[in-house]
Chimera marker file (.cmm) of the C-alpha trace (Angstrom):
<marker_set name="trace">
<marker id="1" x="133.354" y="148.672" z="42.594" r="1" g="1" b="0" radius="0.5"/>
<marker id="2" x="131.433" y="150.968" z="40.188" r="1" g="1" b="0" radius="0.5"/>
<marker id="3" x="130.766" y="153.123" z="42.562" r="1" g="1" b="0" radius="0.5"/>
<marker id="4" x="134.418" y="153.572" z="43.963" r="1" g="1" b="0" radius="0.5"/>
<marker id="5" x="135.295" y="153.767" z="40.612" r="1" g="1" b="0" radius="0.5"/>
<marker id="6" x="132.846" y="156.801" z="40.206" r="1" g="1" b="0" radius="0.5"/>
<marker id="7" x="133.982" y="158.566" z="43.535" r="1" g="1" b="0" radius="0.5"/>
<marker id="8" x="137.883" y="158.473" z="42.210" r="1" g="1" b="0" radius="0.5"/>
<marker id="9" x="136.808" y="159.974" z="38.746" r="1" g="1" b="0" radius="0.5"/>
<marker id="10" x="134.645" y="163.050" z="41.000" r="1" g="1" b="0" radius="0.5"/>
<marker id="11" x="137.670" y="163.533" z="43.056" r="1" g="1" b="0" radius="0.5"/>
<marker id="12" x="140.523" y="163.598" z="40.574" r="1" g="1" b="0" radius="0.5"/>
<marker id="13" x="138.124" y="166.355" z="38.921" r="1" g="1" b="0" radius="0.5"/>
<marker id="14" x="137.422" y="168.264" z="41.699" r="1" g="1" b="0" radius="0.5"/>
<marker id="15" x="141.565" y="168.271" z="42.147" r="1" g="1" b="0" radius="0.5"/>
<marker id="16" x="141.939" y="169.300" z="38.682" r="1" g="1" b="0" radius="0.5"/>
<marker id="17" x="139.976" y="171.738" z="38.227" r="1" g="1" b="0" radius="0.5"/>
<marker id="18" x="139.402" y="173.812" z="41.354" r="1" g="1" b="0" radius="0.5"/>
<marker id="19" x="141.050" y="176.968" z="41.022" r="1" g="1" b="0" radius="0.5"/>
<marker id="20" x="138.753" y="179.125" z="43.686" r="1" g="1" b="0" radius="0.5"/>
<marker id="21" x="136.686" y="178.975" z="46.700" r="1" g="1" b="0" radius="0.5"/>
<marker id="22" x="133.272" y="179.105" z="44.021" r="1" g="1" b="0" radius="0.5"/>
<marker id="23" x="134.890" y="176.762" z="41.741" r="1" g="1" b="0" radius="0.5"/>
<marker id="24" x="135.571" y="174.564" z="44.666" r="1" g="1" b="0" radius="0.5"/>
<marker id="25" x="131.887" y="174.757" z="45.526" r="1" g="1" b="0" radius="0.5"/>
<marker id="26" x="130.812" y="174.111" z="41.831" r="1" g="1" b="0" radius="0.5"/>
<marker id="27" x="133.017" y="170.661" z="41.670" r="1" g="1" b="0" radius="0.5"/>
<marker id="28" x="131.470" y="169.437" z="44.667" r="1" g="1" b="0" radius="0.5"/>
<marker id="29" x="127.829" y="169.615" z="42.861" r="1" g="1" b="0" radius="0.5"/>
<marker id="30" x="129.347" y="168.560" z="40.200" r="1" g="1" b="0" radius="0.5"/>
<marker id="31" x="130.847" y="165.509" z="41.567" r="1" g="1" b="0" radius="0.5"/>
<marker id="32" x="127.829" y="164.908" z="44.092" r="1" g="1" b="0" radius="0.5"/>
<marker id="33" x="125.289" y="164.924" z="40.535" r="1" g="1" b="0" radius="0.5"/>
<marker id="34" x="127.805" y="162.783" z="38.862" r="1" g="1" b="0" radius="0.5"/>
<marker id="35" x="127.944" y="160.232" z="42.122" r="1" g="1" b="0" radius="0.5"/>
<marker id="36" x="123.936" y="160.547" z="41.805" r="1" g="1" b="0" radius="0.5"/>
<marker id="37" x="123.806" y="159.415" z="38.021" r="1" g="1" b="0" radius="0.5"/>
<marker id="38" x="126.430" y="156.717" z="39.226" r="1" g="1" b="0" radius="0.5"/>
<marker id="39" x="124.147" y="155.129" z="41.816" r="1" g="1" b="0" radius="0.5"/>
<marker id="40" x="121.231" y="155.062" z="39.823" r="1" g="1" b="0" radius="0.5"/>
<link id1="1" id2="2" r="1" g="1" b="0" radius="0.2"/>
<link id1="2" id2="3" r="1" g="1" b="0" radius="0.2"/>
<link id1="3" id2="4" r="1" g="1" b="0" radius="0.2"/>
<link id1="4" id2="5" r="1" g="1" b="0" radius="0.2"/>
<link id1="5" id2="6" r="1" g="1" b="0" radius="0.2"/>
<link id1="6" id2="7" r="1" g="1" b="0" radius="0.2"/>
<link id1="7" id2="8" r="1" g="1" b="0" radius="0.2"/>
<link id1="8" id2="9" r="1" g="1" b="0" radius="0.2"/>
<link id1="9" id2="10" r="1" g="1" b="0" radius="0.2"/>
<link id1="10" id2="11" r="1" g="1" b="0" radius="0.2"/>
<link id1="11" id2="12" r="1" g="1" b="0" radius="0.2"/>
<link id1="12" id2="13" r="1" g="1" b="0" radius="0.2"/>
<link id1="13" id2="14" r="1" g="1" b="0" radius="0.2"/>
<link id1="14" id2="15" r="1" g="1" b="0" radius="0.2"/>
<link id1="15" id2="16" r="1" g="1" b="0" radius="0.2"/>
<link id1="16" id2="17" r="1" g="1" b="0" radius="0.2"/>
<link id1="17" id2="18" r="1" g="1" b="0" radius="0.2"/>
<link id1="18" id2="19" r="1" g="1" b="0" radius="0.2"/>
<link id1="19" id2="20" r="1" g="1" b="0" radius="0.2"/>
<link id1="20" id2="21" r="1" g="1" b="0" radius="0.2"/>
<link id1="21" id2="22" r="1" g="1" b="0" radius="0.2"/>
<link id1="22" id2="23" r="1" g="1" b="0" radius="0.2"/>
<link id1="23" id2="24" r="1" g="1" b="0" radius="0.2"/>
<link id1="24" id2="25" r="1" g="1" b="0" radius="0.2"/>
<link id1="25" id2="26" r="1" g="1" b="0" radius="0.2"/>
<link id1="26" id2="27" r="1" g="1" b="0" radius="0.2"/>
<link id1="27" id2="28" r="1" g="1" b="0" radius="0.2"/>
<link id1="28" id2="29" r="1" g="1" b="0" radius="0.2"/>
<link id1="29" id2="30" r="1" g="1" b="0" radius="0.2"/>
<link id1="30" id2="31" r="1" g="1" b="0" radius="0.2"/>
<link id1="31" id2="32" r="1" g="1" b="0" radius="0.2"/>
<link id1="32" id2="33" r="1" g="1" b="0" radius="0.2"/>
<link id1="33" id2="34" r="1" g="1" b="0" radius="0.2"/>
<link id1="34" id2="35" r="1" g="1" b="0" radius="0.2"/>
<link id1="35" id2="36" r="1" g="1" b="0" radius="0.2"/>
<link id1="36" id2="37" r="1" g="1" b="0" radius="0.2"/>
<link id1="37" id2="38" r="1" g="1" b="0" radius="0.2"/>
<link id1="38" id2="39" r="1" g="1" b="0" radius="0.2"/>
<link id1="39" id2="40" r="1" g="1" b="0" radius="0.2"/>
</marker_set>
């Protein structure tokens, strides 16, 4: 649950706050680093 949790939180950012093709591609490190810290 933590983890699903985690993966709603990245997405609703990435939503947010993607403006632009680069700022697309910044989210999405972003929320794959934040789904890292999640897991460990």
């Amino acid at each position: 649950m933590r983890k699903f949790t985690a993966l709603i939180a990245v997405l609703a950012g990435l939503l947010a706050g993607c403006n632009t093709v680069q700022g697309l591609g910044k989210d999405i490190e972003k929320g794959g680093e934040a789904i890292q810290k999640a897991v460990k």
